[in-house]
C-alpha positions in Angstrom: 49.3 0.0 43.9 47.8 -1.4 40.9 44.0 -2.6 40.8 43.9 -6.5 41.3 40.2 -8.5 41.0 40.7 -11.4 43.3 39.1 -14.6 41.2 36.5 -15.9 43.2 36.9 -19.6 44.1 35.1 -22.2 46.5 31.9 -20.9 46.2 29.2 -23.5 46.5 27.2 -24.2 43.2 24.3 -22.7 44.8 25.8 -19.7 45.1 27.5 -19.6 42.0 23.7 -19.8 39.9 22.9 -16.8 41.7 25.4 -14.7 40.7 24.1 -11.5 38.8 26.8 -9.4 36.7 25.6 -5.9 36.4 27.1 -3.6 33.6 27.4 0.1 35.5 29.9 2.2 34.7 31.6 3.0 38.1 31.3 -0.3 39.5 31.2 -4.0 38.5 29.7 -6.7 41.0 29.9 -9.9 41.1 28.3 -11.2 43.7 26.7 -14.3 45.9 23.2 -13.4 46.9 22.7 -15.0 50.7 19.5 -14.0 52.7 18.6 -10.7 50.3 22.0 -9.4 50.2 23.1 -9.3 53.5 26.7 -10.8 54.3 28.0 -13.6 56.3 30.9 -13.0 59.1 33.5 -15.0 56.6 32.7 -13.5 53.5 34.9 -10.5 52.4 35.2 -8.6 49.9 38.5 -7.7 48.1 38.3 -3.8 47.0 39.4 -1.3 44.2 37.8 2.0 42.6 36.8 -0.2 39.9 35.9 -3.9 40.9 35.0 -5.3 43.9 34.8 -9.3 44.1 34.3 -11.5 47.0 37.0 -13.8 48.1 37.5 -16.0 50.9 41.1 -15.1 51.4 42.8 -14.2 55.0 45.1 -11.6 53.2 42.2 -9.6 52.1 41.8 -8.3 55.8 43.2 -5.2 54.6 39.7 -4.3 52.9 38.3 -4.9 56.3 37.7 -0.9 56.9 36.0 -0.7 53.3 33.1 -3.2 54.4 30.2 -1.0 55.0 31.1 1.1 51.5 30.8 -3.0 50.2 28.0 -3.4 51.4 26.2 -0.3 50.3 27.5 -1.3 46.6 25.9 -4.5 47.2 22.5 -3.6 48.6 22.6 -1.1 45.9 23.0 -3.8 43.2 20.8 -6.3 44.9 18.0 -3.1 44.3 18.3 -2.6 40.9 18.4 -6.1 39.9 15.0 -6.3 41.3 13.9 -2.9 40.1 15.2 -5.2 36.5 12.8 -7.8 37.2 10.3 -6.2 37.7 10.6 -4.0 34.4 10.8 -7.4 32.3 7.6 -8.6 34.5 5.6 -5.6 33.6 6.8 -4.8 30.5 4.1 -5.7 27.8 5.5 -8.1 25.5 4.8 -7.2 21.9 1.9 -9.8 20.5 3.0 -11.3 17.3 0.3 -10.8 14.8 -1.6 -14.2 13.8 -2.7 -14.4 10.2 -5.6 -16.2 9.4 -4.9 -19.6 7.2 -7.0 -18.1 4.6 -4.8 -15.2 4.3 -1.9 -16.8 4.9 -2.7 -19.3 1.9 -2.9 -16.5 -0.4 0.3 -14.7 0.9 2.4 -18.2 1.1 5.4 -18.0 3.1 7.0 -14.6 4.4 10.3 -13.5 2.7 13.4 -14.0 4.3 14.9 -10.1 5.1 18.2 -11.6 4.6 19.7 -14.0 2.3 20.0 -18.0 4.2 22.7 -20.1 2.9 22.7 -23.9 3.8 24.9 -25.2 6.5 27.0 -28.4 5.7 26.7 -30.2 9.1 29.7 -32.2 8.7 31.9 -29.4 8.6 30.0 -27.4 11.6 32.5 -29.1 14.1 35.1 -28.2 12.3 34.5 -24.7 11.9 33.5 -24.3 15.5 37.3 -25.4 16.6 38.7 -23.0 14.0 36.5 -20.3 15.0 37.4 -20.6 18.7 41.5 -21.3 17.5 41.6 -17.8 15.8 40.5 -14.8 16.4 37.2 -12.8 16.1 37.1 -10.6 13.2 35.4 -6.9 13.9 32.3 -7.0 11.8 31.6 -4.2 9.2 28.9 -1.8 10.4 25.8 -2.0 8.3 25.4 0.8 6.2 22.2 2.7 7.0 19.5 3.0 3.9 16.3 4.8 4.5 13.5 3.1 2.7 10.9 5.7 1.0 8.0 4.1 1.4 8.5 3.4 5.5 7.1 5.4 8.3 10.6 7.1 8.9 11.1 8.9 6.3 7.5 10.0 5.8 7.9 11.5 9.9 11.2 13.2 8.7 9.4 14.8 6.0 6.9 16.2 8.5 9.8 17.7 10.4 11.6 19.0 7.7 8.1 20.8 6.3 8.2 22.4 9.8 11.5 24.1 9.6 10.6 25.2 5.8 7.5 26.9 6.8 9.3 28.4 9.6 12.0 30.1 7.2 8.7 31.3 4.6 6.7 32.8 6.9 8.9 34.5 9.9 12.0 35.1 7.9 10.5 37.2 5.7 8.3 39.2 8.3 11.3 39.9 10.0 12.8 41.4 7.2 9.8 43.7 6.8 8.5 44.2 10.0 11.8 45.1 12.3 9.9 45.6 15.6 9.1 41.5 15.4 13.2 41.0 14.8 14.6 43.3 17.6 12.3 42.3 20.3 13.6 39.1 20.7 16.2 38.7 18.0 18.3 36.1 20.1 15.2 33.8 20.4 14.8 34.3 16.6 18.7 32.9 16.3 18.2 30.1 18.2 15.0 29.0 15.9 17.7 29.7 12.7 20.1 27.8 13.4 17.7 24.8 15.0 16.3 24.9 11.7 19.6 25.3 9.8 21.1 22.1 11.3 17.4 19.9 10.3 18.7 21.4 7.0 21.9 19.7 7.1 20.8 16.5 8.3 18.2 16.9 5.8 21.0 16.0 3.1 22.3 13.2 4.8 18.7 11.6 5.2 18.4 12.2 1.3 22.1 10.9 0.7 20.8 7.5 2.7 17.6 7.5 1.0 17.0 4.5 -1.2 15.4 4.3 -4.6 13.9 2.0 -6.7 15.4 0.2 -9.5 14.0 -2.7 -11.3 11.1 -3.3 -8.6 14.4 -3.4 -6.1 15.5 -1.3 -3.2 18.6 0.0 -4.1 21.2 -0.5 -0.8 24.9 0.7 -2.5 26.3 3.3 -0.3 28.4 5.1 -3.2 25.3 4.6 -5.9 23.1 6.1 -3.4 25.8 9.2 -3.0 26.5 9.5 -6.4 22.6 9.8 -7.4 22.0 12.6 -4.8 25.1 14.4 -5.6 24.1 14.2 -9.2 20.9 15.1 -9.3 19.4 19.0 -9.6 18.3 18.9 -6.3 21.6 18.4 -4.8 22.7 21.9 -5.8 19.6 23.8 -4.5 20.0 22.2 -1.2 23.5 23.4 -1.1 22.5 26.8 -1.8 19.7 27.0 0.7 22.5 25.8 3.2 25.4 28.2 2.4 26.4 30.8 5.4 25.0 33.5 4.1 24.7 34.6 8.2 28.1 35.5 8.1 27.2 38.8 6.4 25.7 39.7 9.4 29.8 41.1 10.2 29.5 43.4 7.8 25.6 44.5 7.3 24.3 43.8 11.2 22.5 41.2 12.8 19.1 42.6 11.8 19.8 42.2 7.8 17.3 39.1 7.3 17.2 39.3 3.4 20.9 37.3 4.0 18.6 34.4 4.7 16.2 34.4 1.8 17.7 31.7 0.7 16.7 29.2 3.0 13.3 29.5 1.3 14.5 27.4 -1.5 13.9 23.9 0.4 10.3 24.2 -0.3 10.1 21.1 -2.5 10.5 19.0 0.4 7.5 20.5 2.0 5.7 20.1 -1.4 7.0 16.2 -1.2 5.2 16.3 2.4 2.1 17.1 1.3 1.8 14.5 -1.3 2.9 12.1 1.4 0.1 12.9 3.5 -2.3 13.3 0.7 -1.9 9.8 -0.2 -2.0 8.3 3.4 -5.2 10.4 4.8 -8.3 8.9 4.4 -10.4 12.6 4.0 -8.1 13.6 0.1 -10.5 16.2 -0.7 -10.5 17.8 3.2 -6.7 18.0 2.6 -7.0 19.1 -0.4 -9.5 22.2 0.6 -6.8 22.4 3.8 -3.9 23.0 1.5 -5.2 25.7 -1.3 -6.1 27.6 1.8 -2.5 27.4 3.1 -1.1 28.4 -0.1 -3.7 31.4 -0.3 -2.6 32.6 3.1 1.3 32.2 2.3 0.2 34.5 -0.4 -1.6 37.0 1.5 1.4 37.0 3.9 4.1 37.6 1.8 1.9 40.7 0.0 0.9 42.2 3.3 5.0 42.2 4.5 6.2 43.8 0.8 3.3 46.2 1.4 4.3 47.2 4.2 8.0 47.4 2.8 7.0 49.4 0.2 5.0 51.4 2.7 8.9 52.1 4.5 10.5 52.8 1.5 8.1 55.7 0.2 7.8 57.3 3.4 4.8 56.1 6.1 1.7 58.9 6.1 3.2 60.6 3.1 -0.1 59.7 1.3 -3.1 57.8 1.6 -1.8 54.6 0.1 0.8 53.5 2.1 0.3 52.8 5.8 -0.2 55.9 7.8 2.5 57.5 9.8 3.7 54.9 13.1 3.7 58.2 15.4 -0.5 57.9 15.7 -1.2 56.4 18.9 -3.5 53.2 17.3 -0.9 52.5 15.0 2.4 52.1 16.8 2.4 48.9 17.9 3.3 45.6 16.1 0.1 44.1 16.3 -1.6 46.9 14.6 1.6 46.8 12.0 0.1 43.8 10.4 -3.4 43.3 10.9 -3.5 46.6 9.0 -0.9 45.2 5.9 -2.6 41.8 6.1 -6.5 43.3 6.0 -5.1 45.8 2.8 -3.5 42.7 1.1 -6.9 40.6 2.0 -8.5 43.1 0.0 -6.8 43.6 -2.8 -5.9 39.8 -3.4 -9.4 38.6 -3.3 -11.0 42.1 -5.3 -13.7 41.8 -2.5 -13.3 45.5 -0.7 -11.6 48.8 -2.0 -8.1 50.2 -1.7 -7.2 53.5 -1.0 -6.3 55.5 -4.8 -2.7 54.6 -5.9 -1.1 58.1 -6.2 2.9 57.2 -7.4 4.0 55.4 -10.3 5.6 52.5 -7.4 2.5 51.9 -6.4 0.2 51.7 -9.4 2.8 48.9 -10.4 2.0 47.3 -7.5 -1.3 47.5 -7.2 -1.6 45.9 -11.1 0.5 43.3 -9.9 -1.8 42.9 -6.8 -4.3 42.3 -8.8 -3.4 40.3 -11.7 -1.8 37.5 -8.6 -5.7 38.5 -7.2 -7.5 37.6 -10.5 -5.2 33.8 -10.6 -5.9 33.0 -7.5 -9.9 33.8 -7.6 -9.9 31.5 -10.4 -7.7 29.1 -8.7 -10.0 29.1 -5.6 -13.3 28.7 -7.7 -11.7 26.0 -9.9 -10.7 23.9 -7.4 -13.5 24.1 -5.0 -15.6 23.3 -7.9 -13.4 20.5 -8.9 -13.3 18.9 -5.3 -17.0 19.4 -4.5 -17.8 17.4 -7.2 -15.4 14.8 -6.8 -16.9 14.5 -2.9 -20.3 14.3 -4.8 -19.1 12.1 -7.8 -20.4 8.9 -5.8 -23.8 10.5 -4.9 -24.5 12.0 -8.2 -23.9 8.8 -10.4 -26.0 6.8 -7.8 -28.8 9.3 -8.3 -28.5 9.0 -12.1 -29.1 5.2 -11.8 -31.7 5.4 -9.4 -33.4 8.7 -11.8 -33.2 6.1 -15.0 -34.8 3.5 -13.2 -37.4 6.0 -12.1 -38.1 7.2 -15.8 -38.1 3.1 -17.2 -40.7 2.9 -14.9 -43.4 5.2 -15.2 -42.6 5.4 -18.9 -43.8 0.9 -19.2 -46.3 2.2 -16.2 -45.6 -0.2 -13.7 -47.5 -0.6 -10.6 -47.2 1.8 -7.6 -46.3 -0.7 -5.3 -43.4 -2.1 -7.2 -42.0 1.4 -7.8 -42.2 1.7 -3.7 -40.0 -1.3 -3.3 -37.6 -0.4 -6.1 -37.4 2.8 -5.0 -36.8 1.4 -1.0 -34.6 -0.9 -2.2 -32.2 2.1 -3.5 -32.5 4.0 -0.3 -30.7 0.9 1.7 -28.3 1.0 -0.5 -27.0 4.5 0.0 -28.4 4.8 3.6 -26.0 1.4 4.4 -23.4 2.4 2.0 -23.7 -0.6 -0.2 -24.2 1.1 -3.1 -20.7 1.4 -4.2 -19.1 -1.0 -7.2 -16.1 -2.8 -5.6 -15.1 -4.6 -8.4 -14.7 -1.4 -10.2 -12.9 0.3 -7.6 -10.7 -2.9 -6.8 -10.0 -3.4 -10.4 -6.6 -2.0 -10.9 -5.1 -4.1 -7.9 -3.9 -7.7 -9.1 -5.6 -10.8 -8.0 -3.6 -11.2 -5.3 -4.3 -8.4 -3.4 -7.9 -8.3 -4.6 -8.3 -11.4 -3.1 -6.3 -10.6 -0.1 -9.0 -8.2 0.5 -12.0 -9.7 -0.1 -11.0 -12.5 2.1 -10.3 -9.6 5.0 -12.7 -8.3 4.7 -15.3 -10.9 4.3 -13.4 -13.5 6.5 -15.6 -14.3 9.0 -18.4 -14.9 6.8 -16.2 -17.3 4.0 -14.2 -19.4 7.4 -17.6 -21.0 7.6 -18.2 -22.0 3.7 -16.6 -25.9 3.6 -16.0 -25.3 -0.2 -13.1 -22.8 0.9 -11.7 -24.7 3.6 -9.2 -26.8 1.7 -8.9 -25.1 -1.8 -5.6 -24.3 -3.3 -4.5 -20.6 -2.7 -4.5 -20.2 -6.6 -8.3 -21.6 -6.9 -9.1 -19.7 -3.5 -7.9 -17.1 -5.1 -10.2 -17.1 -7.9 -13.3 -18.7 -6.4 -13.1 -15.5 -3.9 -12.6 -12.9 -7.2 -15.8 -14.4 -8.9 -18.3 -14.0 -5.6 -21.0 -10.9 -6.8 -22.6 -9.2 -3.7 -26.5 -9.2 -4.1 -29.4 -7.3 -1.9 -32.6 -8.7 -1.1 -36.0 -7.0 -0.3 -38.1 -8.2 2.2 -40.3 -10.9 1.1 -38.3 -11.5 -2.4 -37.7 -15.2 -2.9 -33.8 -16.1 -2.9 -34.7 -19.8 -5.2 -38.1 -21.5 -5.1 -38.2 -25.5 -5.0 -37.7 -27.5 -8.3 -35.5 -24.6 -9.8 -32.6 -25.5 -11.2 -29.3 -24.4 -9.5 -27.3 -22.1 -11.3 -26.2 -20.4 -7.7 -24.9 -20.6 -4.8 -25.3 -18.0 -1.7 -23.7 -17.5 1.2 -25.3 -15.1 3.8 -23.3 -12.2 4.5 -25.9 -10.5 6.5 -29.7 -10.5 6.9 -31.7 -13.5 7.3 -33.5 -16.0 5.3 -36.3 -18.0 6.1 -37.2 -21.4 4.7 -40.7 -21.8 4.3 -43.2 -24.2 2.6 -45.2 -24.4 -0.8 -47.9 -22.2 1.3 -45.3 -19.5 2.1 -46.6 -19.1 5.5 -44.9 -22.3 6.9 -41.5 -21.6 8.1 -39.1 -24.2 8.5 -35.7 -22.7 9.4 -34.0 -19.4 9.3 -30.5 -18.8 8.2 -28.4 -16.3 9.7 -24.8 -15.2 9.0 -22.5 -17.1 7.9 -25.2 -19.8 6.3 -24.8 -20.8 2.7 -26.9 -23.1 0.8 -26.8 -24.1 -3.4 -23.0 -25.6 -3.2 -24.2 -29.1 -4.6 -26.7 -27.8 -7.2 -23.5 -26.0 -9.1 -21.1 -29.4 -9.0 -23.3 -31.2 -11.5 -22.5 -34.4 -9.4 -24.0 -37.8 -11.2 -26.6 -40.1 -9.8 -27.9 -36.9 -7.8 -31.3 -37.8 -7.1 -32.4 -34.1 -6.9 -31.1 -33.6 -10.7 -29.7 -30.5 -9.5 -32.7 -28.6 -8.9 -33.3 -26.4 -5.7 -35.2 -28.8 -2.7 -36.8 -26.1 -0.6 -38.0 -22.3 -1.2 -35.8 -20.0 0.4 -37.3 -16.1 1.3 -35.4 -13.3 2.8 -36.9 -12.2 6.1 -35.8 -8.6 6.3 -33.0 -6.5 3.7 -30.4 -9.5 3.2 -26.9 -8.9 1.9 -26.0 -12.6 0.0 -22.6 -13.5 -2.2 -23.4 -15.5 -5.4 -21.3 -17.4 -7.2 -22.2 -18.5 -10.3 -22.8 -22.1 -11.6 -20.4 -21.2 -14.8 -17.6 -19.2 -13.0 -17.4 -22.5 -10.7 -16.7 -24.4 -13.9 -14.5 -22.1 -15.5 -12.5 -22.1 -12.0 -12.6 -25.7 -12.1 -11.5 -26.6 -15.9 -8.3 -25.1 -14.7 -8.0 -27.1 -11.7 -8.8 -30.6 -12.4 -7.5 -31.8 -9.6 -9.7 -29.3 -7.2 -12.3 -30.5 -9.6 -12.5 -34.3 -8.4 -12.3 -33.3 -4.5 -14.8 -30.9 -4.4 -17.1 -33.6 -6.4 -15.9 -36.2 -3.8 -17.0 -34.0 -0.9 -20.5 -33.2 -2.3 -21.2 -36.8 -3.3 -20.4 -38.1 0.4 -22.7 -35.2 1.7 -25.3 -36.1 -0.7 -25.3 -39.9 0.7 -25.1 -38.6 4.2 -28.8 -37.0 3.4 -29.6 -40.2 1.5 -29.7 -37.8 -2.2 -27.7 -39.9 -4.2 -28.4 -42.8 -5.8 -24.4 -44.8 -6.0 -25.1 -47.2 -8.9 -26.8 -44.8 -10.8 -23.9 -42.4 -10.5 -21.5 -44.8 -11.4 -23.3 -46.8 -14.5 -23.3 -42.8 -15.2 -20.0 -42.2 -15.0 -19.1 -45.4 -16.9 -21.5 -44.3 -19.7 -20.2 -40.7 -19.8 -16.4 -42.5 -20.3 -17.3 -44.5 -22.9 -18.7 -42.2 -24.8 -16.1 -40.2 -24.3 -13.5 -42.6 -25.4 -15.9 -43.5 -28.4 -15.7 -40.0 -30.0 -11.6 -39.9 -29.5 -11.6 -42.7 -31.2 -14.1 -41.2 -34.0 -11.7 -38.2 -34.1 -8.8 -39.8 -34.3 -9.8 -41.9 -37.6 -11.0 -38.3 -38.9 -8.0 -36.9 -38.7 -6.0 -40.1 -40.5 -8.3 -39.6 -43.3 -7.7 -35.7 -43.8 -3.4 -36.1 -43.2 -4.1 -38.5 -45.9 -5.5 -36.7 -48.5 -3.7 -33.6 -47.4 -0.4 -35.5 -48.2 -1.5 -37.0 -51.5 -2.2 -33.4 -52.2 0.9 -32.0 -51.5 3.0 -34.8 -53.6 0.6 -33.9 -57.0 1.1 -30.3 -56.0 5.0 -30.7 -55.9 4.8 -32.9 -59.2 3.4 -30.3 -61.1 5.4 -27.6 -60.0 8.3 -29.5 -61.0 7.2 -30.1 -64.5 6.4 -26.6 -65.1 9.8 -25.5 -63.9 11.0 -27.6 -66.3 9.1 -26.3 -69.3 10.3 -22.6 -68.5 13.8 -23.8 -68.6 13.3 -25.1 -71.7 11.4 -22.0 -72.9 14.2 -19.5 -71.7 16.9 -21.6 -73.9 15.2 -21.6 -76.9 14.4 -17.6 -76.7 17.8 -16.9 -77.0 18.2 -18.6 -80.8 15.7 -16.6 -82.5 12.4 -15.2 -82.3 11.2 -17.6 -85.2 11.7 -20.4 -83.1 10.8 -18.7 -79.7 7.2 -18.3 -81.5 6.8 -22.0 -82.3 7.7 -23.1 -79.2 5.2 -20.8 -77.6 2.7 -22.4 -79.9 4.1 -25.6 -78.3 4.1 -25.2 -74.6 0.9 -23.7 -74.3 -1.3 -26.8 -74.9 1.3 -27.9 -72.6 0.7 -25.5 -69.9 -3.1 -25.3 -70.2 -3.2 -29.5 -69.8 -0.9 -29.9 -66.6 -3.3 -26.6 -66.0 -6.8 -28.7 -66.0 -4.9 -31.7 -64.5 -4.2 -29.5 -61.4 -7.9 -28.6 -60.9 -9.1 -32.2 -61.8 -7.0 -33.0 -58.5 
């Protein structure tokens, strides 16, 4: 009898709002959920081995005998569906990331990850009616492309390094050392072939990798495939990959030299290390890390063609090669190659002696020893040397600064106690690691992400500056590029009253105390955050101050302070005239709010300042008519002339031809000719 699904019909709407489908691949339920699952007396169930749907149909009696297997399926769906809620109630939800407005100003809107086109909403009626009238295409499946630069194919290349450092260190010890293979040799089979199939999806992950071209990822399946399969690297993976196992039918299982050739994927564990050499934040630590892993490769491979070597002459059969296996302490495996890996220790690094050479084999190898010995002595010396002092590098051109300024100032012998606070001064620097010059080390990142991090990182502190608040991201972007950190000392004086502003400052960290005239009365202290100066640089009009500083200002304790400059702010500005006018608008209404600007004054200055403004246009102007006179005047005599001794040479060239009599006496003619429109020129 076929399977039939009864349709489920008066069911209240209740009912019907709880229904719950569950997806399960034995059983689908649809279901009305009365009192936690439980059923009523009239409420049957109509069954298959597929579907089970509840009906209210007298002919479904037959399925009376199958009511407690209903049942079960129904308690059993009514459990997970809760075990379902209470997954989605527990599960965190994923916090989207808030960007500051500051940041998000400079970074303007995100870019769309897929192309939006514009929908006509006339026609969206339309196409929904055709859409539900035909049929449902099957969309294409998106063609995977591995972006370079994401996390993905930086974790791949930490597994693929894994199964190449696998195939360089044991396959080759198990060629040498035979013990290691036949003790476990199926363990050892099932690492080969793990690490032969990474291999092979190693080419597909390079097949789908992505490269750049013209600042663009590039996404084309066949121009990704043709690349790979064009390129050098292609072949050598291919090698590394043949079946070279299936000489083990022929030569035995135990013939690893048929798998040397999986040693020639070692470019992707070199990739690797770049990788993680430009993500880690300790470089020269990885560095160090990585020279010793090449020096220990090194050591390895010599100690296991030692002890090949060793095999090959004959074990004990002199005093070179390892003694004979049949002595009790060196039998075992263990023994096997501590011993090779101590002799090829030695002889590498030309640190100990080596037992005399005594066949022509060996002195070859022993040379060879230690010529690779003598490269990587100097390899180790040169690069420790190289990264020590790049790790110093920051230390040693601080203490060069600090040693100058030492020598300055015994050499114009000042005073002991200014060399104590100079020299103090320094040791904050380093001690608090403020010493270091971030616009040098920023200075090969564009403006944009200069900024970006600047504001980052100084966020907290530039929120509270009202200059910033409502600045364009382009003039944010170079207000926040021209800010200069500056330390205080103790007791130095930030600006003293009646200065003129050049500055302003904005309190980073520290504290600053405003005092009197006395310097022992203390008005106010400003913390983080505090900035003071911002009207002194606007060079507002009718400002009663005259843009001089109106208090003395003195740091308390070591005070880190941003300055910007009276003339970047105006260079800023000239380029944003707009910005220009509002940031003059907002000091001159904080300026009346303190009752520091005088209103007529400002604007019987402003009218002055456009007449004379307009007055020298005008001045200009009239200038100019004057020289574009005399310049064209110029120009016509100039032509004139010209055209008069173009005629003369014509008349010159003609008469050469008829003799050189009369060539002569017209010579004698033109000249006065000549020489007159000659001094006529320079009289003009």
């Amino acid at each position: 009898m076929p399977n039939k699904v009864v349709p489920m019909r008066n069911v209240p709407s209740e009912s019907r709002s709880r229904d719950v489908e569950l997806d399960i691949p034995v059983v689908t339920i649809s279901r009305t959920v009365s009192s936690m699952g439980d059923l009523t007396d009239d409420q049957e169930f109509s069954c298959d081995s597929h579907t089970t749907t509840r009906t209210q149909d007298p002919e479904a009696s037959e399925c009376g005998s199958d009511r407690s297997r209903s049942g079960v399926f129904t308690r059993l769906a009514a459990s997970i569906v809760k075990v379902n809620k209470w997954l989605k109630i527990i599960r965190p939800s994923t916090p989207e990331e808030t960007k500051d407005e500051m940041i998000a100003k400079i970074q303007g809107p995100p870019m769309p990850t897929t192309p939006t086109t514009p929908r006509n909403p006339s026609t969206s009626r339309d196409n929904k009616t055709s859409d539900q009238a035909t049929p449902k295409k099957k969309t294409k499946t998106k063609h995977w492309v591995i972006d370079p630069a994401e996390g993905f194919y930086f974790w791949w290349l930490m597994i693929i390094t894994l199964a190449v450092f696998y195939n360089m260190c044991f396959v080759i010890a198990r060629s040498c050392f035979h013990d290691l293979q036949r003790q476990n040799y199926l363990v050892w089979l099932t690492f080969d072939y793990a690490a032969d199939i990474v291999y092979v999806f190693d080419m597909v992950v390079r097949q789908k990798t992505g490269f750049f071209e013209q600042g663009l990822l590039v996404k084309d399946k066949a121009r990704l495939r043709k690349a790979y399969r064009s390129s050098y690297q292609f072949y050598v993976d291919v090698i590394s990959i043949l079946p070279t196992d299936l000489g083990y039918i022929f030569f035995g299982i135990h013939q690893l030299e048929l798998r040397f050739n999986r040693v020639l994927r070692f470019s992707r564990m070199f990739e690797c290390f770049e990788r993680v050499e430009t993500r880690t934040t300790y470089p020269n630590l990885f560095r160090i890390s990585i020279l010793v892993f090449y020096i220990l490769i090194i050591i390895h491979w010599n100690a296991c063609i030692f002890y090949a070597i060793s095999r090959a002459i004959g074990f004990g059969s002199d005093g070179w090669v390892y003694p004979d296996p049949a002595i009790v302490p060196f039998d075992t495996l263990s023994r096997k190659y501590v011993y090779s890996l101590y002799w090829s220790t030695l002889t590498l690094t030309t640190i100990g002696e080596t037992p005399m050479p005594e066949k022509d084999i060996e002195y070859l190898f022993q040379v060879f020893d230690f010529l690779v010995g003598v490269l990587i002595f100097a390899t180790i010396v040169g690069n420790v040397g190289s990264m020590i002092s790049n790790m110093n590098a920051a230390r040693s051109e601080f203490q060069g600064k600090m040693d100058s300024i030492k020598q300055y100032m015994q050499f114009r012998a000042v005073s002991k106690t200014l060399q104590k606070r100079v020299i103090k001064w320094f040791d904050y620097l380093w001690t608090n690691k403020k010493s270091t010059d971030e616009q040098a080390i920023l200075g090969l990142l564009p403006d944009t992400l200069r900024a970006e991090i600047a504001i980052s990182v100084h966020l907290e502190t530039l929120k509270r500056v009202s200059i910033f608040q409502d600045c364009e991201p382009g003039l944010l972007i170079e207000l926040v590029l021209k800010l200069r950190p500056q330390v205080f000392s103790p007791g130095d004086y930030v600006c003293r009253k009646g200065d003129v502003g050049k500055e302003m400052y904005i309190v980073k960290e520290g504290k600053l105390g405003v005092v009197g005239d006395d310097g022992i009365t203390q008005y106010a202290v400003l913390g983080d955050g505090a900035y003071f100066g911002e009207i002194s640089i606007l060079n507002i009009s009718g400002n009663k101050t005259g843009n001089r500083r109106t208090a003395n200002v003195r740091s308390i304790g070591y005070t880190d302070l941003f300055c910007l400059s009276k003339d970047d702010l105006l260079e800023v500005l000239s380029e944003y005239p707009g910005a220009k006018s509002v940031l003059e608008e907002k000091g001159r209404r904080m300026l009346m709010k303190d009752g520091l600007v005088n209103q007529q004054d400002g604007e019987d200055t402003a009218g002055l300042d456009e007449q004379a403004a307009l007055q020298r246009v005008e001045e200009m102007e009239r200038r100019f008519g004057k020289l574009q006179t005399k310049f064209s005047r110029m120009m016509a005599e100039y032509a004139s002339s010209q055209k008069r001794l173009k005629k003369r040479i014509n008349v010159l060239e003609t008469r050469l031809g008829n003799g050189a009599t009369d060539s002569a006496s017209e010579e004698d003619d033109i000249i006065p000719l000549v020489s007159s429109n000659s001094l006529q020129v320079r009289k003009q």
